[in-house]
Biopython code that builds the backbone (N, CA, C, O; Angstrom):
import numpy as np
from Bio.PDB.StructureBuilder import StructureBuilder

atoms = [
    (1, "UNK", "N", (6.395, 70.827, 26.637)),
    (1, "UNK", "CA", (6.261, 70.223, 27.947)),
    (1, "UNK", "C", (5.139, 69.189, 27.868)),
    (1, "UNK", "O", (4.038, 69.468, 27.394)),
    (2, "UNK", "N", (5.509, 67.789, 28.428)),
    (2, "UNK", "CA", (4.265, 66.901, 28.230)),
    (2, "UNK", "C", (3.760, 66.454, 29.472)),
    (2, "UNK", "O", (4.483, 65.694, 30.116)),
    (3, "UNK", "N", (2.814, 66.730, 29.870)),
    (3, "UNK", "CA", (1.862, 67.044, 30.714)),
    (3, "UNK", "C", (1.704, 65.250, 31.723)),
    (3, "UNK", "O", (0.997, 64.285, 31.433)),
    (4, "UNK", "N", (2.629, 65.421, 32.845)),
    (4, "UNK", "CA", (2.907, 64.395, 33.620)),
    (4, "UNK", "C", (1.729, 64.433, 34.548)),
    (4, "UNK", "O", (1.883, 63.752, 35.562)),
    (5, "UNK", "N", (0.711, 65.001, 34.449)),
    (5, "UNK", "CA", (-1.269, 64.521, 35.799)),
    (5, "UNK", "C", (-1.795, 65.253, 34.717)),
    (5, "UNK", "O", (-1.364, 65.815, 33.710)),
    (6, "UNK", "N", (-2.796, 65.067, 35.232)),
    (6, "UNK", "CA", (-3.783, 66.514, 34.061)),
    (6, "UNK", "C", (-3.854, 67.345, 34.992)),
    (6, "UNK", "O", (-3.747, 67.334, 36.218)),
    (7, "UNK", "N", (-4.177, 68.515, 33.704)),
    (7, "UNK", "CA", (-3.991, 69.751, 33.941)),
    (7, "UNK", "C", (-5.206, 70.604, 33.733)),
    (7, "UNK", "O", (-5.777, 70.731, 32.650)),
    (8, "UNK", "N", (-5.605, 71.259, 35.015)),
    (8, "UNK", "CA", (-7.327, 71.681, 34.343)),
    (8, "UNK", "C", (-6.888, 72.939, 33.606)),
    (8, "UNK", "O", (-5.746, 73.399, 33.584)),
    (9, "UNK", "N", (-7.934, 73.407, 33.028)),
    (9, "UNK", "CA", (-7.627, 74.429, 31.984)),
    (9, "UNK", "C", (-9.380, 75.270, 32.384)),
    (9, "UNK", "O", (-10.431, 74.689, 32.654)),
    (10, "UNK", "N", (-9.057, 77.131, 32.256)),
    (10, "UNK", "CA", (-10.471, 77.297, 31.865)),
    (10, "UNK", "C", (-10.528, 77.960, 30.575)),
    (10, "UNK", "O", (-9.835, 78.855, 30.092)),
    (11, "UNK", "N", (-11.318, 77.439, 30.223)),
    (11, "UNK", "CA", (-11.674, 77.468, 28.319)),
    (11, "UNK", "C", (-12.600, 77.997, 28.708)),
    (11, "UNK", "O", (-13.139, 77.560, 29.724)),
    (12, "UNK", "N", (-13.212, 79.333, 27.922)),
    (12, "UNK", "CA", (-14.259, 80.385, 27.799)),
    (12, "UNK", "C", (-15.644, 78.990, 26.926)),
    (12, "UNK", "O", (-15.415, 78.150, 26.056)),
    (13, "UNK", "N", (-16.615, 79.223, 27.463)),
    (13, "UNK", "CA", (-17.580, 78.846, 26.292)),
    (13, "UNK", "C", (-17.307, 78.655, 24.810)),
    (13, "UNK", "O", (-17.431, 77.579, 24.226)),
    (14, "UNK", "N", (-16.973, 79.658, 24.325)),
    (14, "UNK", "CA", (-17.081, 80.544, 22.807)),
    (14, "UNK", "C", (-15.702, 79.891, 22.463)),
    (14, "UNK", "O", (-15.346, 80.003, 21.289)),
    (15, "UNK", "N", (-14.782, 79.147, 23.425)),
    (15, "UNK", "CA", (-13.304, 78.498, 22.740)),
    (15, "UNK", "C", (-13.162, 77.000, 23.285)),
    (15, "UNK", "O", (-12.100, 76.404, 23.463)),
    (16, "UNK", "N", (-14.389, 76.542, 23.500)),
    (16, "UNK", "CA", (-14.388, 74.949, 23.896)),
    (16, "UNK", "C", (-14.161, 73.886, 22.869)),
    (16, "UNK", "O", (-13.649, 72.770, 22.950)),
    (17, "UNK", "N", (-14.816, 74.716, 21.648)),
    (17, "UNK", "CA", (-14.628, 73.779, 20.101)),
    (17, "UNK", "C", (-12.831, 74.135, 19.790)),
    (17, "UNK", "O", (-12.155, 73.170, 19.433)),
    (18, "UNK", "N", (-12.258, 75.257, 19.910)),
    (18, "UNK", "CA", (-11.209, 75.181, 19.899)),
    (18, "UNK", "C", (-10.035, 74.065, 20.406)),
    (18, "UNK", "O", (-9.451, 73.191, 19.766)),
    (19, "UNK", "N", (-9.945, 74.438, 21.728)),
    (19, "UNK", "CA", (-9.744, 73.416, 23.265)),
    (19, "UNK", "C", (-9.586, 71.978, 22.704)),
    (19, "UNK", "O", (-8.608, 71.246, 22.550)),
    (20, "UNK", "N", (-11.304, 71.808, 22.383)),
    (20, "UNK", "CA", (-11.533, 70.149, 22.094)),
    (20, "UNK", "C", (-10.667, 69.517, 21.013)),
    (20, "UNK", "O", (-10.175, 68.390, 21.046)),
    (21, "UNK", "N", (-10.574, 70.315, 20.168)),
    (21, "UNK", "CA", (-9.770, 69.894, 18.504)),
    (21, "UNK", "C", (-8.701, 69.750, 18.972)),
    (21, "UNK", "O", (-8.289, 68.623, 18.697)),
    (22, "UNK", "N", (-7.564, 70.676, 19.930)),
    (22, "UNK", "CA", (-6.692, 70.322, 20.528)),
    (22, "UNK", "C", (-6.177, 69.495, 20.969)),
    (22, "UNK", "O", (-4.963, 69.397, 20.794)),
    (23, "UNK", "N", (-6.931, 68.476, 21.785)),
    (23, "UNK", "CA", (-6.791, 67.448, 22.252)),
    (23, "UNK", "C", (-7.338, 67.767, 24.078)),
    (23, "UNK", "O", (-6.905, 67.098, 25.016)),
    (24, "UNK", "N", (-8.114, 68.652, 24.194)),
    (24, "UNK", "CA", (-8.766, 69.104, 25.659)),
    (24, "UNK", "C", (-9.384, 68.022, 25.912)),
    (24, "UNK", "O", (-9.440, 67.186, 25.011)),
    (25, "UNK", "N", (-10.064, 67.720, 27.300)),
    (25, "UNK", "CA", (-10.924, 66.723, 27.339)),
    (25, "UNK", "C", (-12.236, 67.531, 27.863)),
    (25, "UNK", "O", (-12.276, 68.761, 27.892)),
    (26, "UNK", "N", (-13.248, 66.730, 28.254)),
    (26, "UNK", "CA", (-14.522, 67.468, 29.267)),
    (26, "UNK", "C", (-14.509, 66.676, 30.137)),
    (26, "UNK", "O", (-14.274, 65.530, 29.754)),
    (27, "UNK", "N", (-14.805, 66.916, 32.074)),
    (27, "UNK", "CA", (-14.521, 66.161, 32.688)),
    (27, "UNK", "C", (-16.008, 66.664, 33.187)),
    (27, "UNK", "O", (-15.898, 67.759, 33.737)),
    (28, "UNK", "N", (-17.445, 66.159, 33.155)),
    (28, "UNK", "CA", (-18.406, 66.514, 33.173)),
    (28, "UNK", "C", (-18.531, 66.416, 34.843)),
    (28, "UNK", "O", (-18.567, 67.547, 35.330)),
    (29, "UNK", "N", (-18.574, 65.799, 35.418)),
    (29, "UNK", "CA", (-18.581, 65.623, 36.991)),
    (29, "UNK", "C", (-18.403, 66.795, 37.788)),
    (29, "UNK", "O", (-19.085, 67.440, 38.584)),
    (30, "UNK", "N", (-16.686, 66.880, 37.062)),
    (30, "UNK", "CA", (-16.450, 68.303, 37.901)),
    (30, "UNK", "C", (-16.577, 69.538, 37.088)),
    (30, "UNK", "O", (-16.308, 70.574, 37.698)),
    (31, "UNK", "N", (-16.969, 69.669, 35.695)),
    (31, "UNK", "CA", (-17.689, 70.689, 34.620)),
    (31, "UNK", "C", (-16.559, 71.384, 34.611)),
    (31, "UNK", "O", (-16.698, 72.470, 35.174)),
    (32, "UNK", "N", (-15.166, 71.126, 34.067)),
    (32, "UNK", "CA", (-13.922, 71.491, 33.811)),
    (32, "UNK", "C", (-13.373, 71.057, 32.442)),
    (32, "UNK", "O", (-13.718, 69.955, 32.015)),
    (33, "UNK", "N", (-12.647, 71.739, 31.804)),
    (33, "UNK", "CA", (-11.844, 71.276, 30.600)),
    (33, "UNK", "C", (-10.538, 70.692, 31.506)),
    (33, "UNK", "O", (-10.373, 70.901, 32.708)),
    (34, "UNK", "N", (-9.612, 69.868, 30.575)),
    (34, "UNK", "CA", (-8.579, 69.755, 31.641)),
    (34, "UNK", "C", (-7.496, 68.774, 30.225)),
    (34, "UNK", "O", (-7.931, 68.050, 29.329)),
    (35, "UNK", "N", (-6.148, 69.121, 30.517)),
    (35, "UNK", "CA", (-5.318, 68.232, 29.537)),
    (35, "UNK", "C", (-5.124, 67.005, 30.020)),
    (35, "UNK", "O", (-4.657, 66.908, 31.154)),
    (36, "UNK", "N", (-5.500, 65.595, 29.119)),
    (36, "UNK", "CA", (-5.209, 64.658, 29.832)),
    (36, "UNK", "C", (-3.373, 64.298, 30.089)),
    (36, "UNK", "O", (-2.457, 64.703, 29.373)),
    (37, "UNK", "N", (-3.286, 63.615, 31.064)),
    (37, "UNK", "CA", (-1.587, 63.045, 31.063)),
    (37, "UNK", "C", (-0.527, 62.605, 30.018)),
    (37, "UNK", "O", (-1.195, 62.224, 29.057)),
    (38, "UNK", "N", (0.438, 62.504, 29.801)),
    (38, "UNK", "CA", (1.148, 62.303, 28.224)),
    (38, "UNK", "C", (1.037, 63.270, 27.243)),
    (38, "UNK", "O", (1.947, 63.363, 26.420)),
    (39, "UNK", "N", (-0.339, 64.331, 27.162)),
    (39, "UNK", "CA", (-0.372, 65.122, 26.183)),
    (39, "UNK", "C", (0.414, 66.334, 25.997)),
    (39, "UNK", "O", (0.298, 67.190, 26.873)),
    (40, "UNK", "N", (1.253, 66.583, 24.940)),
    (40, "UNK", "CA", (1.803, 68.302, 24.894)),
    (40, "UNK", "C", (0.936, 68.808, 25.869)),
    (40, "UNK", "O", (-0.167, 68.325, 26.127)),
    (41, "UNK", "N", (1.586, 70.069, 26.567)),
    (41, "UNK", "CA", (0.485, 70.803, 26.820)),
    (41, "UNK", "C", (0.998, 72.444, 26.555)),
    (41, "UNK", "O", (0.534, 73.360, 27.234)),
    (42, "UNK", "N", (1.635, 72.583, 25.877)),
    (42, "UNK", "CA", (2.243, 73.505, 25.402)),
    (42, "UNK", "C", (0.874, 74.494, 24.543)),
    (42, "UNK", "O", (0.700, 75.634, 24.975)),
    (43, "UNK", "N", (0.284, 74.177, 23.776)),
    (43, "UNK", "CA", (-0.529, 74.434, 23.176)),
    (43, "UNK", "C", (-1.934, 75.088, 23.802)),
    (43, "UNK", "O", (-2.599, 75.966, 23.251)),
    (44, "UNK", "N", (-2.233, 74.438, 25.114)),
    (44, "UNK", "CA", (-3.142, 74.641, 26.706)),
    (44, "UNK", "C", (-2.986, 75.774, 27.365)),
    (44, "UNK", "O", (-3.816, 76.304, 28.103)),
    (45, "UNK", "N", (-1.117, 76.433, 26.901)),
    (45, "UNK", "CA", (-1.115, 77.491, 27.909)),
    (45, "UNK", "C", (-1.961, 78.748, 28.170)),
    (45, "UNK", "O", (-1.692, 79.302, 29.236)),
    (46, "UNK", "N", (-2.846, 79.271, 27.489)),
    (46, "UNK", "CA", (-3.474, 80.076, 27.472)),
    (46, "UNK", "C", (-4.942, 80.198, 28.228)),
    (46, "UNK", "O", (-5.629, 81.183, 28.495)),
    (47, "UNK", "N", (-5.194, 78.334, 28.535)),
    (47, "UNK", "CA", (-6.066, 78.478, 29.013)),
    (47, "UNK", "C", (-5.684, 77.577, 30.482)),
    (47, "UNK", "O", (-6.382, 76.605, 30.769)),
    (48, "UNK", "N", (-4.485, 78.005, 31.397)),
    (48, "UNK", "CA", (-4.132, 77.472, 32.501)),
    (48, "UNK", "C", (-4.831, 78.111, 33.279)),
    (48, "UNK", "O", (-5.360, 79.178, 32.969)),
    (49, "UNK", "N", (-4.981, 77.356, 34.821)),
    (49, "UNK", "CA", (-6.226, 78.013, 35.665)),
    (49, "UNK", "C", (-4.959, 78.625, 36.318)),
    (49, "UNK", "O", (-5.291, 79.608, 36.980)),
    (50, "UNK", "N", (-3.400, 78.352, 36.374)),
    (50, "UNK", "CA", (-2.229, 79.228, 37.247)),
    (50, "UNK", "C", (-1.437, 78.972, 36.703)),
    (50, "UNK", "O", (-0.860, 77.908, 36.926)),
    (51, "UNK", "N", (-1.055, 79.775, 35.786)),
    (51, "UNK", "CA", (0.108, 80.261, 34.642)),
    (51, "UNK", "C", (1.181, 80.804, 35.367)),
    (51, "UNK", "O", (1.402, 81.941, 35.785)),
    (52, "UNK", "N", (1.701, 79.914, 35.416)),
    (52, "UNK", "CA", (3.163, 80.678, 36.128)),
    (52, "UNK", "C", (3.537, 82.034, 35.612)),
    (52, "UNK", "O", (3.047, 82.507, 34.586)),
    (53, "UNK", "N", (4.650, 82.794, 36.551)),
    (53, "UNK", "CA", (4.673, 83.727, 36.187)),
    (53, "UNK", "C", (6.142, 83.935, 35.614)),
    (53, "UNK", "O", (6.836, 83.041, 36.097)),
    (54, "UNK", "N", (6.930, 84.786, 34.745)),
    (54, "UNK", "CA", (7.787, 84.835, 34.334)),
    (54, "UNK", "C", (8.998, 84.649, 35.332)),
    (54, "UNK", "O", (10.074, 84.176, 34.965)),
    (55, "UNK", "N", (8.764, 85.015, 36.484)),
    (55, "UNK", "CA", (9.895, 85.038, 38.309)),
    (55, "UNK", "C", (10.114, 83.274, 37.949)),
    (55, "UNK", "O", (11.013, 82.529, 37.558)),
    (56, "UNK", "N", (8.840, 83.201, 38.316)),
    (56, "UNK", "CA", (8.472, 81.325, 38.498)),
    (56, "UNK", "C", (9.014, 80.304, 37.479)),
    (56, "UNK", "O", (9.777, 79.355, 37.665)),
    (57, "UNK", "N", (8.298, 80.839, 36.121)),
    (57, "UNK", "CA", (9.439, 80.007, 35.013)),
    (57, "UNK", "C", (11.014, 79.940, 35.653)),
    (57, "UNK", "O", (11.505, 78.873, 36.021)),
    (58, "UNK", "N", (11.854, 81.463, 35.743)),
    (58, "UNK", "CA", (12.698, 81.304, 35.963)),
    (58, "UNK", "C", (13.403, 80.605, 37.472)),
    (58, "UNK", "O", (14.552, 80.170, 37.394)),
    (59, "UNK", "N", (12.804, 80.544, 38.549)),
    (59, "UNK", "CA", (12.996, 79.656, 39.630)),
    (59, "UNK", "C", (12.847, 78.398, 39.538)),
    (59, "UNK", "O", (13.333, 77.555, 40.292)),
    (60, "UNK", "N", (12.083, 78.198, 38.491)),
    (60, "UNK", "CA", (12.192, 76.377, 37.968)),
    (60, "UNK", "C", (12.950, 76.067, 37.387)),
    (60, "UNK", "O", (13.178, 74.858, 37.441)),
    (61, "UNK", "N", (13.892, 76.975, 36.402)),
    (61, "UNK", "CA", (14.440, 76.333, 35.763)),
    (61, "UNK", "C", (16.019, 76.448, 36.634)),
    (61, "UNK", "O", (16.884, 75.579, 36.522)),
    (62, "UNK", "N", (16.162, 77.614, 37.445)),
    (62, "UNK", "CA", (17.193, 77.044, 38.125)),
    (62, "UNK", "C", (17.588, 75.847, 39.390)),
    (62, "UNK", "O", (18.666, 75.489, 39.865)),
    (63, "UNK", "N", (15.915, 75.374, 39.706)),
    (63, "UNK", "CA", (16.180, 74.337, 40.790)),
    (63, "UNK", "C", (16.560, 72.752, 40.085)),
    (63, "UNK", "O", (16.933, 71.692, 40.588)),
    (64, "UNK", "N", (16.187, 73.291, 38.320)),
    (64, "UNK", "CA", (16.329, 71.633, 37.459)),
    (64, "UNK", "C", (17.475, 71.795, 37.367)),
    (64, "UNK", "O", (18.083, 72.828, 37.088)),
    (65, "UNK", "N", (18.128, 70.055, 37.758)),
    (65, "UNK", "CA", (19.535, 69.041, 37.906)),
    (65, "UNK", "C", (20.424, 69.179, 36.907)),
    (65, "UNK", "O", (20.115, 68.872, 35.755)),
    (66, "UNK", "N", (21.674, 69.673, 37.238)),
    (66, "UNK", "CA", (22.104, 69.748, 35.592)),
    (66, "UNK", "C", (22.016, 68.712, 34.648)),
    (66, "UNK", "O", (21.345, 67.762, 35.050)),
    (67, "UNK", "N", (22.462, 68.601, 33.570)),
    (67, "UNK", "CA", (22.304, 67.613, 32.403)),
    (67, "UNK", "C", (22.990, 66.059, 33.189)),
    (67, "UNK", "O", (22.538, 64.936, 33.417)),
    (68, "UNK", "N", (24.124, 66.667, 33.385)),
    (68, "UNK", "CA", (25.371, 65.408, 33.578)),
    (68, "UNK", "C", (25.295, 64.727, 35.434)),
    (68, "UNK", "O", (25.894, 63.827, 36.024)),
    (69, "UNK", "N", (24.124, 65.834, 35.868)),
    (69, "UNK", "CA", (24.512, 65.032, 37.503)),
    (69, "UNK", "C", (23.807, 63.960, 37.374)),
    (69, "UNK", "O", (23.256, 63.622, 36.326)),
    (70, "UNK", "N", (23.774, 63.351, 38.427)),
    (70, "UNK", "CA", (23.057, 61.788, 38.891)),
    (70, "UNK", "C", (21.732, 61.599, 39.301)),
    (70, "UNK", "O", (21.098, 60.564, 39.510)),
    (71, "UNK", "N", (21.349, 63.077, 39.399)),
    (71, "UNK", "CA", (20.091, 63.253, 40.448)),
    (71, "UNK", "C", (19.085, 62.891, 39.029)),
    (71, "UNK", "O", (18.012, 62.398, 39.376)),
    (72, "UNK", "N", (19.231, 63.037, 37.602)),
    (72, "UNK", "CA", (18.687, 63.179, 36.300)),
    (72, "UNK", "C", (17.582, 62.117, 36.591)),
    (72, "UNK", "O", (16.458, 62.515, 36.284)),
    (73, "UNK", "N", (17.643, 60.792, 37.139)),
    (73, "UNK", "CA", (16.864, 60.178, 37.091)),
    (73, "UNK", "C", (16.200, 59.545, 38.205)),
    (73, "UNK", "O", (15.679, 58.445, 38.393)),
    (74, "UNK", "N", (16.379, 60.547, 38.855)),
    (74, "UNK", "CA", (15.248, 60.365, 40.347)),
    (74, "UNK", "C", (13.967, 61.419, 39.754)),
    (74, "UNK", "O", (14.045, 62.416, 39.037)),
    (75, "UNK", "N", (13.197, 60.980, 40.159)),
    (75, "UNK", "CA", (11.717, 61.692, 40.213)),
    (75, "UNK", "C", (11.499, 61.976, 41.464)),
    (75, "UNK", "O", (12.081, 61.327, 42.332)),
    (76, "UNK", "N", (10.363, 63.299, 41.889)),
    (76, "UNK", "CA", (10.081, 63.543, 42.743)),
    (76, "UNK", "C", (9.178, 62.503, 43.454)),
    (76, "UNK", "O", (8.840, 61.711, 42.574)),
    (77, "UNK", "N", (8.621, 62.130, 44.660)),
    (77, "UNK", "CA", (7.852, 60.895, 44.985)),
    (77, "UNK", "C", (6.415, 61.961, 44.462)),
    (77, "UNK", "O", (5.901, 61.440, 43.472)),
    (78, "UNK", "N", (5.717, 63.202, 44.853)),
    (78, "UNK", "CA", (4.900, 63.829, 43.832)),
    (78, "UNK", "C", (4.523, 63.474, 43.150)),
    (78, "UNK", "O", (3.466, 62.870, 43.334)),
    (79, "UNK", "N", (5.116, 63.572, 41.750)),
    (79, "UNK", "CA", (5.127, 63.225, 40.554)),
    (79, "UNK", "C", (4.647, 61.475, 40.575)),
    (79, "UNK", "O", (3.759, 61.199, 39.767)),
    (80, "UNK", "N", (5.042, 60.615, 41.215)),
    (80, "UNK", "CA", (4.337, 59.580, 41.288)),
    (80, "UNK", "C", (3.398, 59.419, 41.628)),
    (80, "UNK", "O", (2.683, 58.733, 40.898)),
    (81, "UNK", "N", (2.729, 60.009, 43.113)),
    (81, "UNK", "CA", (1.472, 60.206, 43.448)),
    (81, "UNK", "C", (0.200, 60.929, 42.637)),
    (81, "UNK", "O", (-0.990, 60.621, 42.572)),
    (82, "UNK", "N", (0.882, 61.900, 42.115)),
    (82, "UNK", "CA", (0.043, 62.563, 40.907)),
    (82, "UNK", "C", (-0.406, 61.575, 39.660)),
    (82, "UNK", "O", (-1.563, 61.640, 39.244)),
    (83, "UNK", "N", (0.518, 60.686, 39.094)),
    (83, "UNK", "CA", (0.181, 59.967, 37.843)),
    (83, "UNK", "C", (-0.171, 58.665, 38.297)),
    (83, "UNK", "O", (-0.036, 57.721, 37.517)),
    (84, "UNK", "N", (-0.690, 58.444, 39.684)),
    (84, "UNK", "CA", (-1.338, 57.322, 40.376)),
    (84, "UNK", "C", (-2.582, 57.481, 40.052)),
    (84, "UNK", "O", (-3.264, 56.750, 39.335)),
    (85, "UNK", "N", (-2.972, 58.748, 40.754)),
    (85, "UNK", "CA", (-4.098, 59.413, 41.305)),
    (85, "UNK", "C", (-4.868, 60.053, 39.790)),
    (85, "UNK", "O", (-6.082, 60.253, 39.757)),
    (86, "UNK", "N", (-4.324, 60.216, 39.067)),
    (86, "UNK", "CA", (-4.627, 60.831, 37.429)),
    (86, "UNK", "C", (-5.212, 58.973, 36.692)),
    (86, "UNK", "O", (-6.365, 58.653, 36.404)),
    (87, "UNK", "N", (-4.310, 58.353, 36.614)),
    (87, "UNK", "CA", (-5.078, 57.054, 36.382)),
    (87, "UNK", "C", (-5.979, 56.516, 36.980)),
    (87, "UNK", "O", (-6.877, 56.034, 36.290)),
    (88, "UNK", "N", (-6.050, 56.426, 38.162)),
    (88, "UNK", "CA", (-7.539, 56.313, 38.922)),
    (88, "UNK", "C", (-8.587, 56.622, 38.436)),
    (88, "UNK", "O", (-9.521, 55.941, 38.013)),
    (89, "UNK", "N", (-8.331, 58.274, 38.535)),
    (89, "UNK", "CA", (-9.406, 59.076, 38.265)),
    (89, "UNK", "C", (-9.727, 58.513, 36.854)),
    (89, "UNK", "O", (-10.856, 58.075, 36.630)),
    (90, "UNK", "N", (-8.808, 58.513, 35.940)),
    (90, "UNK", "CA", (-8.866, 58.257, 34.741)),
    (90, "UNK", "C", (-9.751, 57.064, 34.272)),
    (90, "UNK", "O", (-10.392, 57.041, 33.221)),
    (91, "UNK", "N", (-9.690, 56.090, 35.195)),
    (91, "UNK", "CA", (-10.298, 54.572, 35.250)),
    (91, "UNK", "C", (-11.582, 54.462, 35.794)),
    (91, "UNK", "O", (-12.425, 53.688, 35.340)),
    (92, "UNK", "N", (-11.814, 55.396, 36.995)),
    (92, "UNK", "CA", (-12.847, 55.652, 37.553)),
    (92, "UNK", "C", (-14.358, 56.148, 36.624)),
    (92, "UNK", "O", (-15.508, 55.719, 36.527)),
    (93, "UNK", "N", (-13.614, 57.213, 36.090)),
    (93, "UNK", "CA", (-14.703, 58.152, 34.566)),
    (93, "UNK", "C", (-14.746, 57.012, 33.818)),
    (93, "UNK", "O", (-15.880, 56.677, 33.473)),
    (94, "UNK", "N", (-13.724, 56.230, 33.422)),
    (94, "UNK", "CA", (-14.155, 55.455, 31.992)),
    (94, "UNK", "C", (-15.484, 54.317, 32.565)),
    (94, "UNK", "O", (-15.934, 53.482, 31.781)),
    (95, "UNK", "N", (-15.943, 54.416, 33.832)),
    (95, "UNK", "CA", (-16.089, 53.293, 34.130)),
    (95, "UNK", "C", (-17.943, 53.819, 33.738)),
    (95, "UNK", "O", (-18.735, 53.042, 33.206)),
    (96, "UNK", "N", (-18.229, 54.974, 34.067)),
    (96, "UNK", "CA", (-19.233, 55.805, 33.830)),
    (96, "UNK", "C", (-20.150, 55.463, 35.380)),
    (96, "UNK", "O", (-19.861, 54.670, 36.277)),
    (97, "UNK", "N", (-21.446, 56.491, 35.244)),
    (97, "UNK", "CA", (-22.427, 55.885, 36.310)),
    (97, "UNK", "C", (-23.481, 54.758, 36.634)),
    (97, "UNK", "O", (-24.682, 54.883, 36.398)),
    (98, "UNK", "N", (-22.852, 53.548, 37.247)),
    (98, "UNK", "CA", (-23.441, 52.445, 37.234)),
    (98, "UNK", "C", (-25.007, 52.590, 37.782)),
    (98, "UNK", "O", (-25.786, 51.672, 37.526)),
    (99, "UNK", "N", (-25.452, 53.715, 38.517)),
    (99, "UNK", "CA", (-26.671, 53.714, 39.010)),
    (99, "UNK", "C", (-27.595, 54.115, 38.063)),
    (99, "UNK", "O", (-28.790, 54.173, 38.353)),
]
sb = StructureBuilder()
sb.init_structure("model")
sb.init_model(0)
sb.init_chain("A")
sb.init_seg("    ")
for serial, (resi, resn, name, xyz) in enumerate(atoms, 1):
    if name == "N":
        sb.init_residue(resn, " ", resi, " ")
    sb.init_atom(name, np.array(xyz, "f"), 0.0, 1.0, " ", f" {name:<3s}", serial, name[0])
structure = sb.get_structure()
């Protein structure tokens, strides 16, 4: 699964060097690990702050469009607002503290 906003994650102390090698980020502001956007995040699951639950996997996968309908390439409007708001943020941090 590749990780369409970021995704915070809590990483124990003692597994942050782990995390990081991964491809984790540090988002110092808000003192969170978190996966950035585009990245697998398959690898993250262990350290999700709301890990779906096995019910939930399965209720997602029956509300996804079959292969062959039409709906395949509509996106939720969500999903846009999220990878708006993830680049922002994203642009915002790179920009660092001007004061």
């Amino acid at each position: 699964m590749i990780a369409t906003t970021n995704i915070s994650l809590k990483v124990p102390f003692n597994e942050k060097d782990q995390a990081k090698a991964l491809g984790a980020r540090w988002n110092a502001e808000a003192k969170h690990w978190y996966v950035q956007h585009g990245i697998e995040a398959a690898p993250f699951e262990k350290w999700f702050t709301n890990a779906p639950t096995q019910a939930t996997s399965q209720a997602v996968e029956k509300m996804k469009p079959e292969a062959n309908s039409a709906s395949t390439n509509i996106k939720p409007l969500d999903d846009d607002f999220d990878a708006i708001n993830a680049r922002l943020r994203d642009a915002y941090e790179s920009l660092g503290d001007p004061f």
